[in-house]
C-alpha positions in Angstrom: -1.3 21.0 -12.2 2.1 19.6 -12.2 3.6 16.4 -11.0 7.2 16.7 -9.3 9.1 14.4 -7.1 12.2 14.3 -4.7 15.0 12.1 -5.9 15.3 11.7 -1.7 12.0 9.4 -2.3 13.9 7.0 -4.6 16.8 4.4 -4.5 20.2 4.3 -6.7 22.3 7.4 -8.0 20.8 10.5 -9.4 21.0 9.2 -12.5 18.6 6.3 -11.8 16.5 8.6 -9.8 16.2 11.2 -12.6 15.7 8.2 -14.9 12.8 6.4 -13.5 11.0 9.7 -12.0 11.0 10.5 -16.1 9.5 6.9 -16.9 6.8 7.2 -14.5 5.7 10.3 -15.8 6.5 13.3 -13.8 7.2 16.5 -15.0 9.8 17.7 -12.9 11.9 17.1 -9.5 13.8 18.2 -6.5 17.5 17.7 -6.3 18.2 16.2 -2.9 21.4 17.6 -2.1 22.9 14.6 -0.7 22.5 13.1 -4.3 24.4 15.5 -6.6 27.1 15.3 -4.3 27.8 12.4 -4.8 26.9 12.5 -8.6 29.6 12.1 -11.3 27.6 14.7 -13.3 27.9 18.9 -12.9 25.4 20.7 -11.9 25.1 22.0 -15.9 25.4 18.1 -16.9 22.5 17.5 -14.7 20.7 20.2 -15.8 21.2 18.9 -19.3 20.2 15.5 -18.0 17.1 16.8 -16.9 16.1 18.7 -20.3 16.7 15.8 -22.1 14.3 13.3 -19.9 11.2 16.3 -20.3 12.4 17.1 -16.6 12.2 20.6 -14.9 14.1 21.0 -11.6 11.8 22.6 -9.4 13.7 23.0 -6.0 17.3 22.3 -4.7 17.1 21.5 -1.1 17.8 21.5 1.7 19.7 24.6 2.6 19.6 24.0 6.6 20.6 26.2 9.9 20.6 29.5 8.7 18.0 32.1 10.6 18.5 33.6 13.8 22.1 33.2 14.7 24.9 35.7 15.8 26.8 38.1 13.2 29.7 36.1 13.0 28.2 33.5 11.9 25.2 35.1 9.9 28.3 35.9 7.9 29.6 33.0 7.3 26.2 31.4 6.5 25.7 34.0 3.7 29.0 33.1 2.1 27.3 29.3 2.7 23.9 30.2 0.7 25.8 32.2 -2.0 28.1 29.1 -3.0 24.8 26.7 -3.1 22.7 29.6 -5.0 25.4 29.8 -7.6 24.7 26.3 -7.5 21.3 26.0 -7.8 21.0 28.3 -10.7 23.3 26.2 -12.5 21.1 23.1 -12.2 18.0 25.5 -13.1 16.4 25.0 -10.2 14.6 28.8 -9.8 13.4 28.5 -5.9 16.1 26.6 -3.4 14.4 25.4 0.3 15.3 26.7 3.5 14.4 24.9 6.6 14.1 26.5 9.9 17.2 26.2 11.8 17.8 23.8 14.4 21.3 25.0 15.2 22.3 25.5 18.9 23.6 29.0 18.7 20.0 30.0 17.1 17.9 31.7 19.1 14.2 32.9 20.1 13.9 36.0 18.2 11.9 36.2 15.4 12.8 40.1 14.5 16.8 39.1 14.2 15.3 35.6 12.0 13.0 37.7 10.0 16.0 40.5 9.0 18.6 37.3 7.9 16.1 35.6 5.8 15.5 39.4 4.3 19.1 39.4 3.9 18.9 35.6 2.3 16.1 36.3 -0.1 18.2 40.0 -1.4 21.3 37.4 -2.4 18.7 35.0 -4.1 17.3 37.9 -5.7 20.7 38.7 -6.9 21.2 35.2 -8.6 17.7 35.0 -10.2 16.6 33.0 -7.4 13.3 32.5 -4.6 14.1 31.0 -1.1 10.9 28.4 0.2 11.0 29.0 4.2 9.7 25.4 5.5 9.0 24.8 9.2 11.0 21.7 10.4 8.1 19.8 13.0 11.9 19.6 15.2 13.0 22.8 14.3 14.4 24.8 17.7 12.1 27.3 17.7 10.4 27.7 14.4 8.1 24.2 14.5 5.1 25.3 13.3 3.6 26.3 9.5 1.9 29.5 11.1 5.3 30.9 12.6 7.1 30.5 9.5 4.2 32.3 7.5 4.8 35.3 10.4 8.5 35.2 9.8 7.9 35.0 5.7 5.3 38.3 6.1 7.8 39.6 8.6 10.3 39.7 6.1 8.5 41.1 3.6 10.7 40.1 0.7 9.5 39.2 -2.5 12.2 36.5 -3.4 11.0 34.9 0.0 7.8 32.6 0.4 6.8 29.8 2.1 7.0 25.9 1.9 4.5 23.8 3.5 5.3 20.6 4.1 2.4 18.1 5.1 4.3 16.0 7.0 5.6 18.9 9.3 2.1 20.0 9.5 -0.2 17.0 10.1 2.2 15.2 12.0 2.2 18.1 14.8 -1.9 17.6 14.6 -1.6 21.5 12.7 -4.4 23.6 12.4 -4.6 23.9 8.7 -7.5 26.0 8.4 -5.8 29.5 8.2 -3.7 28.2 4.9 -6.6 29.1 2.8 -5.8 33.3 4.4 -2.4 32.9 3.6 -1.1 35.2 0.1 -1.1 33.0 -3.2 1.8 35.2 -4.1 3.9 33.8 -0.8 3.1 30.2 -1.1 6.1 29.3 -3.4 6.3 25.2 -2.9 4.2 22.6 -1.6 5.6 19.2 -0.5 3.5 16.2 -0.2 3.4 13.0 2.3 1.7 10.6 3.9 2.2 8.9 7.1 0.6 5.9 9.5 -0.2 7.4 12.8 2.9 6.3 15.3 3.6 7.3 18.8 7.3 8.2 18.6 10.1 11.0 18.2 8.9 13.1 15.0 12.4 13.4 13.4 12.5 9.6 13.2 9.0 9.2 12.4 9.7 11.8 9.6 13.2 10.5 8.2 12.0 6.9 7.8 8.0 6.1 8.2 6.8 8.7 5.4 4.9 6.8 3.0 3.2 8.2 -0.3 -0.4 10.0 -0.7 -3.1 7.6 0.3 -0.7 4.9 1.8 -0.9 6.3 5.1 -3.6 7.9 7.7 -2.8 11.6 7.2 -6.0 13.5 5.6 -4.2 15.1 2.6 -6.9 15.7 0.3 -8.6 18.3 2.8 -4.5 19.4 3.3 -3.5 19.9 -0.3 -7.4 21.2 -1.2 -7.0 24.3 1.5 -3.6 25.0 -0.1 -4.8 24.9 -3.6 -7.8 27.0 -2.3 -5.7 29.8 -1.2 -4.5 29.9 -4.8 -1.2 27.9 -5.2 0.2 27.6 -8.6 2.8 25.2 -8.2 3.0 21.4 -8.5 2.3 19.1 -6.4 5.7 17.4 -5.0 6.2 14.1 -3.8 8.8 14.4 -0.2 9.0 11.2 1.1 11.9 9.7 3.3 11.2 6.1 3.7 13.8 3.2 4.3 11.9 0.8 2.5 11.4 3.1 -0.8 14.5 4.1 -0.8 16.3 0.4 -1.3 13.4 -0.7 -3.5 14.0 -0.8 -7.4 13.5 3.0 -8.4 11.4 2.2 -11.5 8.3 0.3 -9.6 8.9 3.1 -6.5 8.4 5.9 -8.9 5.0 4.8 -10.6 4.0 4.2 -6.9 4.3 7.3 -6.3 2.7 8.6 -10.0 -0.1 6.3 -8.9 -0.2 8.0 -5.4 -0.5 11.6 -6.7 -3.5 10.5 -9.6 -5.5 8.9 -6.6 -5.0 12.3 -4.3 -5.8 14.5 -7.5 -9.5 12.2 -7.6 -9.7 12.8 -4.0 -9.3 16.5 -4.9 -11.6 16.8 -7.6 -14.1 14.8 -5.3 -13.8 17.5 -2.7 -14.1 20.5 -4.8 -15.2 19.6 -8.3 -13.8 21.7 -11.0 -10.0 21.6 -9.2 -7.8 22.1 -12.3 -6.0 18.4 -12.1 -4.2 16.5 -14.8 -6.7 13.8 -15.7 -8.6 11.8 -13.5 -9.3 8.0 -14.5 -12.8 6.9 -14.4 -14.3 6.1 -11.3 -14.1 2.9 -9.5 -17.2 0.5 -10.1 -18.4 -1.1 -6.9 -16.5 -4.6 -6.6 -19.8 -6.8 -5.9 -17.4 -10.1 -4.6 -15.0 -12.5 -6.1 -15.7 -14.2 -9.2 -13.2 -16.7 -8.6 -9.9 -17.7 -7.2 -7.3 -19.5 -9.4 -5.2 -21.5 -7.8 -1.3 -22.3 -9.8 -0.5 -26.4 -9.2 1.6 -28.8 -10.7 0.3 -32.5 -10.5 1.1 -33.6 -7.4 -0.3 -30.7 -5.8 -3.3 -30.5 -7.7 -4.4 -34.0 -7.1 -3.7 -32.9 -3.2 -5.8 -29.6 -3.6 -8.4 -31.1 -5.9 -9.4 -34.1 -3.0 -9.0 -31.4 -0.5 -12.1 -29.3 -2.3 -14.1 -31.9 -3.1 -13.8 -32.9 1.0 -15.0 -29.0 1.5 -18.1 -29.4 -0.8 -16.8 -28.7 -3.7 -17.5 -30.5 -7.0 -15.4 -30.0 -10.6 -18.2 -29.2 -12.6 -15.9 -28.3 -16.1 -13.0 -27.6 -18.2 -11.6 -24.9 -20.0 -11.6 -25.1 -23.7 -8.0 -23.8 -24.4 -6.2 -24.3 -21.3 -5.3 -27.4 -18.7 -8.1 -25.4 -15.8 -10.5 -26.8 -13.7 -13.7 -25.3 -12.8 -14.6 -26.3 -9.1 -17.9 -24.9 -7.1 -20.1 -24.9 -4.3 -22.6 -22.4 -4.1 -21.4 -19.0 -5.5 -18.1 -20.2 -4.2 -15.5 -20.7 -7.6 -12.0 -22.3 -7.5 -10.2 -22.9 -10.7 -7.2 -25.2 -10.8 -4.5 -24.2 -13.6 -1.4 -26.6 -13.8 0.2 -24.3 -17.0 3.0 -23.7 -14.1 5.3 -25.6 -12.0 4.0 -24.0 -8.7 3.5 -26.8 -5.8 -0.1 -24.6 -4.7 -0.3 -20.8 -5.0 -2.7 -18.2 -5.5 -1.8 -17.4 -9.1 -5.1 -15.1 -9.3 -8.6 -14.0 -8.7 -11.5 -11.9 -10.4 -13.8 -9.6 -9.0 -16.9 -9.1 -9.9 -18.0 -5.6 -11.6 -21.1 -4.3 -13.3 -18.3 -2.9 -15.7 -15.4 -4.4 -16.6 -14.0 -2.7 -19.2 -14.9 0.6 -17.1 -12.5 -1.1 -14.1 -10.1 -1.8 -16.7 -9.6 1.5 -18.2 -9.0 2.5 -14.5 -6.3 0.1 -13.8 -4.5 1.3 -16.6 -4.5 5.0 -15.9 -3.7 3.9 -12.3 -0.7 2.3 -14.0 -1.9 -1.1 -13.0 0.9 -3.5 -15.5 -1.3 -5.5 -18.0 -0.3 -8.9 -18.6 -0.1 -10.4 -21.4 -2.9 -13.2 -22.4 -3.4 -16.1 -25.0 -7.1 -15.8 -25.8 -8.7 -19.1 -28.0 -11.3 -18.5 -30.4 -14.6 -17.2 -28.9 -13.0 -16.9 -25.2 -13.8 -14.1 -23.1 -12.0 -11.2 -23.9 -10.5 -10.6 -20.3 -8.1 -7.8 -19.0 -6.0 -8.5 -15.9 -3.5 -7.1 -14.2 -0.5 -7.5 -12.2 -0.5 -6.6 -8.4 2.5 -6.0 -6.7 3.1 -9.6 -5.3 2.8 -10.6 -9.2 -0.6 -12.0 -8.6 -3.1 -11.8 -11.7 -6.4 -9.5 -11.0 -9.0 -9.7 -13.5 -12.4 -7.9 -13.8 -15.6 -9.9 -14.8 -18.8 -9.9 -15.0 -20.3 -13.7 -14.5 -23.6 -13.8 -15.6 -23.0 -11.7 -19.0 -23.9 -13.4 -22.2 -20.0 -13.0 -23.3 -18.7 -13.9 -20.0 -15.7 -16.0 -18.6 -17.4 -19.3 -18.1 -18.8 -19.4 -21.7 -14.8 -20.8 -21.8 -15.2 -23.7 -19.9 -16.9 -27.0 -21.2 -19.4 -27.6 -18.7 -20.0 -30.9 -17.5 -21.9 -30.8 -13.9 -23.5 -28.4 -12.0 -22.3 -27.2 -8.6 -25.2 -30.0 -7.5 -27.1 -29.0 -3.9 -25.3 -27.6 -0.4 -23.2 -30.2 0.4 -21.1 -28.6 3.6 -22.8 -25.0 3.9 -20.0 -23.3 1.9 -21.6 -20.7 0.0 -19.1 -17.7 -1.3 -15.6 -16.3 -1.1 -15.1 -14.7 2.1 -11.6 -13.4 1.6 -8.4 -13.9 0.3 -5.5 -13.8 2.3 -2.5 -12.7 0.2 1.4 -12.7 1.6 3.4 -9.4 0.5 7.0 -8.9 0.2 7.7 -6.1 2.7 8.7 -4.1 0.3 5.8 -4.0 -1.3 3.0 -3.9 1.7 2.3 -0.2 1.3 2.7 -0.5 -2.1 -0.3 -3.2 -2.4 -2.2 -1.0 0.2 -2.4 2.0 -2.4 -3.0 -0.2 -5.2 -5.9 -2.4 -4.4 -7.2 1.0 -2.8 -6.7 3.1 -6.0 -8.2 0.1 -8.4 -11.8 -1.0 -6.2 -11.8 2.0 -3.8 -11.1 -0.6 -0.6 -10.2 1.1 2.7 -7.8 0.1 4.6 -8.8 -1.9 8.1 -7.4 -3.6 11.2 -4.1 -3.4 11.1 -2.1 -5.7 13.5 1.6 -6.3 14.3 1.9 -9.7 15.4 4.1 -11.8 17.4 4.1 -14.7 15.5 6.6 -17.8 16.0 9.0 -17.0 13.7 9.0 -12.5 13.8 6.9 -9.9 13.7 4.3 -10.3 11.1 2.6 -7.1 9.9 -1.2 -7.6 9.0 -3.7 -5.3 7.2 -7.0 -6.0 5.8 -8.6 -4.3 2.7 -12.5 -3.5 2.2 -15.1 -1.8 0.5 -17.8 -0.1 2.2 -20.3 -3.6 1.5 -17.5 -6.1 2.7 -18.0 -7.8 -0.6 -14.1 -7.7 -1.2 -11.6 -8.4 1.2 -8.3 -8.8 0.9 -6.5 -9.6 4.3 -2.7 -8.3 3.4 0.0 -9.6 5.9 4.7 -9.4 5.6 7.4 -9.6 7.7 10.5 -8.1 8.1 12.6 -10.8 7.6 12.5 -14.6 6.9 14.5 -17.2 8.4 14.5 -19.7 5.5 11.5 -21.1 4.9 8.6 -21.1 6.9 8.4 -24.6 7.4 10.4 -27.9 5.2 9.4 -26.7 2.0 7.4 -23.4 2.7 7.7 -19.7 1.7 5.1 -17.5 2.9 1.4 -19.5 3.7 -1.6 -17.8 1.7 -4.8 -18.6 2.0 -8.9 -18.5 0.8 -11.3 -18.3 3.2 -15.0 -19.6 2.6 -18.5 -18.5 4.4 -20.7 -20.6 5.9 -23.8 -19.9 8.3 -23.1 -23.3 10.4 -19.7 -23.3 11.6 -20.3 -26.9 13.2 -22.6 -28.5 10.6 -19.6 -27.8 7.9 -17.1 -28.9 10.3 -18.6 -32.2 11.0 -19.2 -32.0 7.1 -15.4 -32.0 6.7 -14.6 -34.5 8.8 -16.6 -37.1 7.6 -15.5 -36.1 4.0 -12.0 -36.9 5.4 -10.7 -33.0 4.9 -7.3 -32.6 6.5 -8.2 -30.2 9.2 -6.0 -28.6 11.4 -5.2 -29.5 15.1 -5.4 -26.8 17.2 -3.6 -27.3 20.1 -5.3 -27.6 23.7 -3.4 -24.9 25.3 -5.5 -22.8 22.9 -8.8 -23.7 24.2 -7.8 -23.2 28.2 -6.2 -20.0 27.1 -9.7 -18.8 25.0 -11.6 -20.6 28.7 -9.8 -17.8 30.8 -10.1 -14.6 28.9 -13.5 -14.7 27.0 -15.4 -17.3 29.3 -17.8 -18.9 26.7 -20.6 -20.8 27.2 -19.0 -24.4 28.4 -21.1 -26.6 25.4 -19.9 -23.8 22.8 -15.9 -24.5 24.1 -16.5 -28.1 24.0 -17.6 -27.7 20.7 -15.2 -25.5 19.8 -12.4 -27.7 21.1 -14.1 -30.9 19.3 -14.3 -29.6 16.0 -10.8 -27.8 16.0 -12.7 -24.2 15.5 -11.0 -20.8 16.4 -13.3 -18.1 18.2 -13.1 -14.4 18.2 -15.1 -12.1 19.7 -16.2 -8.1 19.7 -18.6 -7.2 21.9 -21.4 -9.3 21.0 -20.3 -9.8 17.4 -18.9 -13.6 17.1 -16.1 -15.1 14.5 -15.6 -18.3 14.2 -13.2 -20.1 11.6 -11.0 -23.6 10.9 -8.2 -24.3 8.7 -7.1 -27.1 6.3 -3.2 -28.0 6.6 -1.4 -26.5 4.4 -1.8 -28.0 0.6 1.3 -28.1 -1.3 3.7 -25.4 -1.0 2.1 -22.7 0.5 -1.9 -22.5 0.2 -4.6 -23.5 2.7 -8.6 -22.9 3.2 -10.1 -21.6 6.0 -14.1 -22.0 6.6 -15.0 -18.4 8.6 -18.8 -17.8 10.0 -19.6 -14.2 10.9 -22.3 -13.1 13.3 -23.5 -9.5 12.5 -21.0 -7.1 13.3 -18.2 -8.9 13.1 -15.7 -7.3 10.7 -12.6 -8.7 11.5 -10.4 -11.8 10.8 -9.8 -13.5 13.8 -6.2 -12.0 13.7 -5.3 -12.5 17.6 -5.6 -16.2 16.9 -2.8 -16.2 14.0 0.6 -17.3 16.1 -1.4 -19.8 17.0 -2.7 -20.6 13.6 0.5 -20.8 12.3 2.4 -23.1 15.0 -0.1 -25.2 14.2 0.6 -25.4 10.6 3.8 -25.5 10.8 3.8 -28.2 13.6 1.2 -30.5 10.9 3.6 -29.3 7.8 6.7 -30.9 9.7 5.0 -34.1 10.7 3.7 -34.8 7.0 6.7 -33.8 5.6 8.8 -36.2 7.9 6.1 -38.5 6.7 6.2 -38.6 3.1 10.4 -38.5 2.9 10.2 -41.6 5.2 7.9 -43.2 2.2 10.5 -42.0 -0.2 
């Protein structure tokens, strides 16, 4: 099965597009028309271009407004398609896509639009050519996949099939059972995208919300598994029209998209074993939790993040061999400390846990997961990691093997008995370029087989902030992925975007009181908050006096409870939050974030008014 892509999905001029669809691995393309217009190189030259990157031109598109219109200009639309077929066959593409008109002298007669598009596919014929028929969701009359297959059979021309889109299907809700009916021999091209479910007008939702396979809600493996059913022998092409993708660097956009199709053709293979795919990688091992979170500090911030965890519970129980790490712990709860950087507090990286590392491994790097380079001391832990989209460092480990990563650390405590009621990694809260939010959907998807989860668009202080959270089936991994649109400078004096690690305990009050007498800086949460929470969820009067005591957020769903506090913000950019859970509960508290982050930023401010008055 072959692997194609629209230049439409990627940013820069043909050239770059046709460049990096090469890199990333795909075997051929569609020629967005738009883009060899405005290409210094010939149709021939690009077809050479093409050639010489191991790059077939599959389709030319789009050929619009043709069907169903008076003589005159049924006419003048054949000298139109001859001019762009003379075209197409110069740039070697063998099939050129026609989408159903949406002209305004077309009209409601499919016996006059099944005669032109005879009349089309005779002067493709002529020119060594097939026309794909595509129903346009907006099209004026021909909207639908099973009215273009009626107009395609009506025709009855073999140099005219159809082109089903999944984006003009799925988005109309289409009922995609028949495809598997409809004659191999007629289903000439197959274009691929995803989408999130949106209320709006489907020509906007279609030119600039498309997203790639798996990125989105749209159910494609049961779409492109009825088509492949029914017996088409084309590839599988990439049609995605995205704002986003198409300013984003076209190298990193394209194995996005490579990435997108090898997780659809597992989903395939899944559905139906024995679909003829190109290979799969090996299958995900269940993530079982974090190993660890590494936070990146330079020595101010680390002596600031270092008293903060040992507040929380925490005690630095060793020291890696090679490298300038701590090793801090409480319960199954692991936090190293690397200063190797100059970053005032970020998360740098984290490990998951896997029964199989080198298994999740091998996966990342079919999934065309960037490995990054390592420095490895004698007898260390042969780790793999690799590079998300944000540029943090994911490794895959396995603890409590003989060989494992803390045989590099010398040792010299033990995480010592429950001191605040921390026990394990929650989650991790991770900030995301917008540019990259879908992209980090798809890949931490792809690499532990997470699903994505409560997404939120939030009014926060300073924009909209965009939310999603990650999960596997267990809720042993979480990863709580949030970006806006635009920043205003820094979040706060001296403050990009905040992350965070969260921490579970079973006594939301015991460890707060915990932290308080530790002397943890823990955030104030405004009054206002707690009248507000009073009015619309009414809880017990002793819980919101605690609450309001001990500076805890509260969440509820149905009977299901959430209740979490925050640290100020440590260094640059990186806070802890202690989260307890009822059963039920599998959300983040998310309504309570504006409020959160005020908060912060109010603290942030006063401190760092503070310490530049000391200065």
């Amino acid at each position: 099965m072959r692997r194609s892509i629209a230049t439409v999905c990627l940013s820069g001029t043909l050239e770059d597009k046709l460049s990096a669809a090469a890199a990333a691995g795909f075997d051929g393309v569609e020629i967005f028309e738009n883009d060899l217009l405005a290409s210094p190189l010939s149709p021939a030259q690009v077809a050479e271009r093409c050639a010489g990157l191991g790059l077939t031109v599959d389709l030319y598109q789009p050929f619009r407004d043709f069907e169903a219109v008076p003589e005159e200009l049924h006419r003048r639309n054949l000298r139109r398609a001859r001019h762009k077929f003379e075209l197409a066959r110069r740039l070697g593409a063998g099939t050129v896509l026609v989408c159903s008109s949406v002209a305004p002298e077309a009209v409601d007669d499919d016996a006059l639009a099944a005669a032109q598009l005879h009349a089309l596919a005779d002067l493709a014929a002529e020119h060594g050519l097939r026309v794909a028929y595509e129903a346009l969701a907006w099209g004026k009359f021909v909207r639908t996949w099973e009215r273009s297959a009626d107009l395609v059979l009506r025709a009855d021309h073999p140099a005219l099939g159809l082109c089903l889109d999944s984006f003009h299907v799925l988005s109309l809700g289409g009922d995609i059972a028949g495809i598997t009916e409809f004659p191999a021999e007629k289903l000439f091209f197959l274009q691929l995208a995803d989408a999130p479910h949106l209320r709006m007008d489907v020509l906007q939702w279609s030119r600039h919300h498309r997203l790639f396979p798996g990125q989105g809600s749209f159910d494609l493996v049961g779409f492109t598994s009825r088509v492949l059913a029914a017996g088409y022998p084309g590839p599988l092409s990439l049609e995605v029209f995205n704002d986003v993708f198409r300013q984003a660097d076209p190298d990193r956009a394209a194995v996005d998209a490579m990435r997108s199709l090898t997780v659809l053709e597992e989903g395939l293979v899944r559905a139906a074993p024995g679909t003829a795919t190109h290979r799969v990688p090996p299958p995900a091992p269940a993530p079982e939790g974090f190993a660890f979170v590494e936070l990146a500090v330079d020595a101010e911030s680390g002596t600031e993040v270092a008293r903060t965890l040992a507040a929380t519970g925490f005690a630095h129980i060793g020291q890696h061999r090679s490298k300038p790490v701590q090793l801090w712990q409480q319960g199954d709860a692991r936090v190293l400390l690397n200063t190797t950087g100059s970053a005032r507090a970020a998360i740098g990286a984290f490990a998951v846990e896997t029964d199989d590392p080198e298994r999740s491994a091998r996966r990342a790097t079919a999934l065309l997961a960037p490995v990054l380079p390592r420095t490895r001391g004698a007898a260390e832990a042969d780790l793999t990691s690799v590079a998300a989209p944000d540029g943090t460092a994911v490794f895959f480990c396995r603890t409590g093997a003989a060989d494992g990563w803390l045989g590099d650390f010398i040792l010299s405590g033990a995480p010592g008995p429950d001191r605040t009621g921390v026990s394990v990694i929650d989650h991790l809260a991770l900030s995301q370029p917008f540019d990259a939010f879908d992209e980090a959907t798809l890949f931490y998807r792809s690499l532990f087989g997470l699903a994505p989860e409560h997404d939120a668009e939030l009014a926060a202080p300073f924009g909209l902030v965009r939310s999603r959270a990650v999960t596997d089936p267990g809720r042993r991994l979480r990863l709580l992925l949030d970006g806006t649109v635009l920043r205003r400078g820094a979040w706060a004096p001296a403050v990009p975007d905040p992350q965070h690690v969260a921490f579970s305990t079973d006594d939301i009050f015991r460890t707060a009181r915990a932290l308080r007498d530790r002397g943890a800086p823990i955030l104030d949460v405004p009054g206002n908050y707690y009248d507000d929470l009073d009015a619309r969820l009414a809880p017990d009067p002793d819980l919101l006096a605690a609450l309001r005591e001990h500076n805890v957020f509260y969440d509820r769903d149905g009977d299901a409870e959430y209740f979490h506090l925050c640290t100020e913000i440590l260094g640059s950019r990186v806070f802890f939050e202690i989260v307890q859970r009822s059963s039920g509960y599998t959300g983040y508290g998310t309504a309570n974030t504006p409020v959160r982050m005020a908060a912060h930023r109010a603290a942030h401010s006063r401190n760092h008014i503070a310490r530049t008055a000391r200065e």
